[in-house]
C-alpha positions in Angstrom: -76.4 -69.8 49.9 -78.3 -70.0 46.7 -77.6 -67.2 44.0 -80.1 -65.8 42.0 -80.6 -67.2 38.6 -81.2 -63.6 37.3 -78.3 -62.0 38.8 -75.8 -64.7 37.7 -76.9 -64.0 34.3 -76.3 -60.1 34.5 -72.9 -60.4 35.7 -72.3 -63.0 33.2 -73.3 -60.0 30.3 -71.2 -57.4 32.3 -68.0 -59.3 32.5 -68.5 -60.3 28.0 -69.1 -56.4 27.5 -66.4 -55.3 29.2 -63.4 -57.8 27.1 -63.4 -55.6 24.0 -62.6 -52.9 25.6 -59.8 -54.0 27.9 -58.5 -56.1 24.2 -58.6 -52.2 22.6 -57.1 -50.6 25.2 -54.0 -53.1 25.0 -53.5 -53.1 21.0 -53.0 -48.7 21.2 -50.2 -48.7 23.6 -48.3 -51.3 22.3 -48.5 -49.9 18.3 -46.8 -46.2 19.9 -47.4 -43.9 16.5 -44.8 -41.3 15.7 -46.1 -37.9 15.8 -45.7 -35.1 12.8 -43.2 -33.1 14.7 -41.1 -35.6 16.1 -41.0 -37.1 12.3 -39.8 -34.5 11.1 -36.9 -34.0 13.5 -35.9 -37.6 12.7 -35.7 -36.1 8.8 -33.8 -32.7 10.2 -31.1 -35.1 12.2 -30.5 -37.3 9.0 -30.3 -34.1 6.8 -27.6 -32.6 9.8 -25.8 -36.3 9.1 -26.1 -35.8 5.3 -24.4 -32.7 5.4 -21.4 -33.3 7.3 -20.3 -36.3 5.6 -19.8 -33.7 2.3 -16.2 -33.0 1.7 -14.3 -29.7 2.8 -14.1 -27.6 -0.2 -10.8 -26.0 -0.2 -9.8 -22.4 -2.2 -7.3 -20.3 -2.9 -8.7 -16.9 -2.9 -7.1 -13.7 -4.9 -6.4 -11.8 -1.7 -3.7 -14.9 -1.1 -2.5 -14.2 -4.1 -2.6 -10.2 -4.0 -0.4 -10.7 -0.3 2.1 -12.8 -2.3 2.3 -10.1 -4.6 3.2 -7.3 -2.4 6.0 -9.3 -0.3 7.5 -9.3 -3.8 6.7 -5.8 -4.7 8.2 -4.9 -1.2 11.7 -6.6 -1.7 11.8 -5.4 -5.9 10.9 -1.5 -4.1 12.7 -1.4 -0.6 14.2 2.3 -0.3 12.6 3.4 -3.3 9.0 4.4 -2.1 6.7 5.0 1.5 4.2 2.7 0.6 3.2 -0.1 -2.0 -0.6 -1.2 -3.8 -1.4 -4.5 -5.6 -5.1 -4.8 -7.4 -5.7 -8.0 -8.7 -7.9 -8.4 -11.9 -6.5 -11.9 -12.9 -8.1 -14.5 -11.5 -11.2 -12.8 -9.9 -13.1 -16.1 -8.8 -11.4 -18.4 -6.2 -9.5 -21.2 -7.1 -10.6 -25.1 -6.0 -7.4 -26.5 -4.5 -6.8 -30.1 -2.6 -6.5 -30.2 0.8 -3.2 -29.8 2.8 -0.8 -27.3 3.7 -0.7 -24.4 0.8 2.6 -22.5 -0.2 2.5 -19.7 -2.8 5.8 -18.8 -4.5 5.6 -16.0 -6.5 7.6 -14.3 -9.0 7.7 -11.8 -11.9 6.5 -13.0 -15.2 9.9 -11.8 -17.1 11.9 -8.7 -16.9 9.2 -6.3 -16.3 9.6 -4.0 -13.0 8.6 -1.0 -12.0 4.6 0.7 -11.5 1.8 -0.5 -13.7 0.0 -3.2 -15.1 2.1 -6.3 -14.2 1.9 -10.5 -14.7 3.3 -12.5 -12.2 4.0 -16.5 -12.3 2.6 -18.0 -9.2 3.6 -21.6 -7.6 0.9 -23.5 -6.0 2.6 -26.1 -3.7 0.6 -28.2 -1.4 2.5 -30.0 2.0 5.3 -28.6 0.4 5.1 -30.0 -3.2 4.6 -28.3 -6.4 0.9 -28.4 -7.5 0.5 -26.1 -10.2 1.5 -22.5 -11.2 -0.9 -20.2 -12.7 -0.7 -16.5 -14.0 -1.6 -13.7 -12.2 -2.1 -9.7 -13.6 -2.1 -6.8 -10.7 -2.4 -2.8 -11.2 1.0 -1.9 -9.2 1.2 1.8 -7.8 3.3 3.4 -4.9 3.6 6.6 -3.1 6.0 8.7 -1.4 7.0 11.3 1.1 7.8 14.2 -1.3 8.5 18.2 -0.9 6.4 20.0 -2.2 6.3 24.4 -2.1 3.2 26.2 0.1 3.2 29.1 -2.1 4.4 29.9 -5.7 8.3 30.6 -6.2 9.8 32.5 -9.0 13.4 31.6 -10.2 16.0 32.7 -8.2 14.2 32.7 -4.8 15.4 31.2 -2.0 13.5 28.7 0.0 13.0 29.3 3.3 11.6 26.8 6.0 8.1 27.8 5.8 8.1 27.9 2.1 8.1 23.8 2.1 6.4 20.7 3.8 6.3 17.3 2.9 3.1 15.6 1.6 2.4 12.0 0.8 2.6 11.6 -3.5 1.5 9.4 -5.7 4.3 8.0 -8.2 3.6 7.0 -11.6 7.1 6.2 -12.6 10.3 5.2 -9.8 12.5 6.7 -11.6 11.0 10.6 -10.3 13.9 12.0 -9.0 11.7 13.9 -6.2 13.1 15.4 -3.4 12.1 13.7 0.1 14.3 15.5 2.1 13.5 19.0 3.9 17.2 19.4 4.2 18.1 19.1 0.5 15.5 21.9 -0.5 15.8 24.5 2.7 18.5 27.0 1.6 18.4 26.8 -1.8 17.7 28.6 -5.1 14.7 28.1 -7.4 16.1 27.1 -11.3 12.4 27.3 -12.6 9.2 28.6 -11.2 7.2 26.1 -8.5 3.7 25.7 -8.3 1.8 25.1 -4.8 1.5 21.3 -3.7 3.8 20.2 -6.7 6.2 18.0 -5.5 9.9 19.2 -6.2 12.3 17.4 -8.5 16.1 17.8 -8.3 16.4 19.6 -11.5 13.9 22.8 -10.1 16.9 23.6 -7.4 19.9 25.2 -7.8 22.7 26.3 -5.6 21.5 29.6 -4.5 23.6 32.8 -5.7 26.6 33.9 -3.3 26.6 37.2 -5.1 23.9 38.3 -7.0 23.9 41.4 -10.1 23.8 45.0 -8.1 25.8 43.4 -5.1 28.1 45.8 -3.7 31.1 43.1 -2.8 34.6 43.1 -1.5 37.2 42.8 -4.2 40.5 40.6 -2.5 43.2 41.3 -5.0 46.0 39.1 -4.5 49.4 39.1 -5.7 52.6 36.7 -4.3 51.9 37.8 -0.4 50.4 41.2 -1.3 46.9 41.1 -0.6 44.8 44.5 -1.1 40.9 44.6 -0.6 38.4 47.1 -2.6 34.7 47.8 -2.7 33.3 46.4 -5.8 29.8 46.4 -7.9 28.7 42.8 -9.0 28.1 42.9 -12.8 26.6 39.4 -12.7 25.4 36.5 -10.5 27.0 33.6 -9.3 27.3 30.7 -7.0 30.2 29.9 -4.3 33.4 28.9 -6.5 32.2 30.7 -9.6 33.4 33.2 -11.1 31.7 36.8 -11.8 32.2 39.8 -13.6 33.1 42.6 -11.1 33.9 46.3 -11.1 36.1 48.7 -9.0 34.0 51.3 -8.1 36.9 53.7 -7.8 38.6 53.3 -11.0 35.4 51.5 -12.9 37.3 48.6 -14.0 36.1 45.3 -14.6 37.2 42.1 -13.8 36.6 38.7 -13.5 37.0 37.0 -10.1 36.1 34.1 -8.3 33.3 34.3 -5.5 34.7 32.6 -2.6 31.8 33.7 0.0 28.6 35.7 -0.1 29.3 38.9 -1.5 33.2 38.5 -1.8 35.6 37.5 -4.7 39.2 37.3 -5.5 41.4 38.4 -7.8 44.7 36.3 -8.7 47.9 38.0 -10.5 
């Protein structure tokens, strides 16, 4: 069969046309370009990597040092108050300390006790070695379970039940001789006048009187094993086991005896 001269040369045209493009087609897969986004996840990956090979910066914060504080305050107080505060103002800023095991041993910078402002040594150890020891300054308070009156009390009354309760009270010194005890105040006398919500001290109390000035009272007069009793008029007050000025109300004699209960005393010849 004899081919056309013409159409041989057309498909000889088609087939050098179409090489370039096959050629271009070939050189774009192979070169594979890296888009924007997926650049820039290759930069957030590396910055991820960058980050965590930074050392672990380790601190020793003032509420470590504050909680070191009150286990001390707590033995130095024990039986003395309700309830215990530390504030530290010195340091403020956390502290940059190795890495390891941390142990704070803390103690009080001299002989000062008590409520206040206060310094305190404190021992850094680290896995159990001494580090370094710093200062440390806390406002110290306290409170306490105190009695206090619920209505105003001239001297010489006697407190009843209802007159008292016990509210919580700040200290400013340990030393406040404040009653805590329902049981110590209930029953007895006021020495000076109270005030509502002021807690009570020992030195406001007072035994309460036994016989008081006006009393009527039973006069024992007793002499070897003679023993004769008379109606008397209290002259002046007094407490069990005092002794008071009395008078016979028959004869109007006065005479000093010792109260020995609540409106009776006794004479001794």
């Amino acid at each position: 069969m004899t081919i056309p001269r013409s159409f041989t040369q057309l498909a000889l045209v088609a087939i050098m046309c179409s090489g370039p493009f096959l050629t271009e087609a070939v050189g774009l897969s192979s070169a594979q370009p890296v888009s924007a986004g997926e650049a820039g996840g290759s930069e957030h990956r590396s910055g991820l990597k960058r980050s965590e090979s930074r050392p672990t910066i380790h601190q020793l914060h003032p509420e470590q040092i504050q909680q070191g504080i009150l286990r001390v305050l707590e033995q130095e107080m024990a039986g003395k108050v309700q309830s215990i505060h530390a504030v530290v103002i010195d340091p403020l800023d956390p502290m940059t300390i190795p890495s390891g095991e941390i142990g704070l041993r803390v103690s009080p910078n001299g002989a000062q006790e008590g409520l206040g402002r206060r310094g305190f040594l404190v021992q850094i150890n680290m896995n159990g070695k001494p580090w370094q020891r710093i200062d440390a300054i806390a406002d110290v308070s306290a409170s306490i379970d105190a009695v206090v009156p619920m209505r105003v009390m001239q001297i010489d009354s006697v407190i009843d039940a209802e007159d008292v309760a016990v509210h919580r009270i700040k200290l400013t010194d340990l030393d406040h001789q404040l009653l805590t005890n329902l049981k110590d105040v209930i029953g007895k006398s006021v020495a000076r006048p109270l005030q509502p919500n002021n807690p009570i001290r020992l030195g406001m109390l007072k035994k309460p009187y036994a016989v008081r000035k006006g009393d009527r009272v039973s006069i024992e007069a007793r002499h070897g094993g003679l023993s004769i009793q008379v109606v008397g008029l209290a002259k002046s007050s007094g407490e069990l086991g005092q002794t008071a000025t009395v008078a016979n109300v028959d004869s109007g004699k006065e005479l000093r005896a010792k109260i020995v209960g609540p409106g009776a005393v006794r004479v001794e010849y």
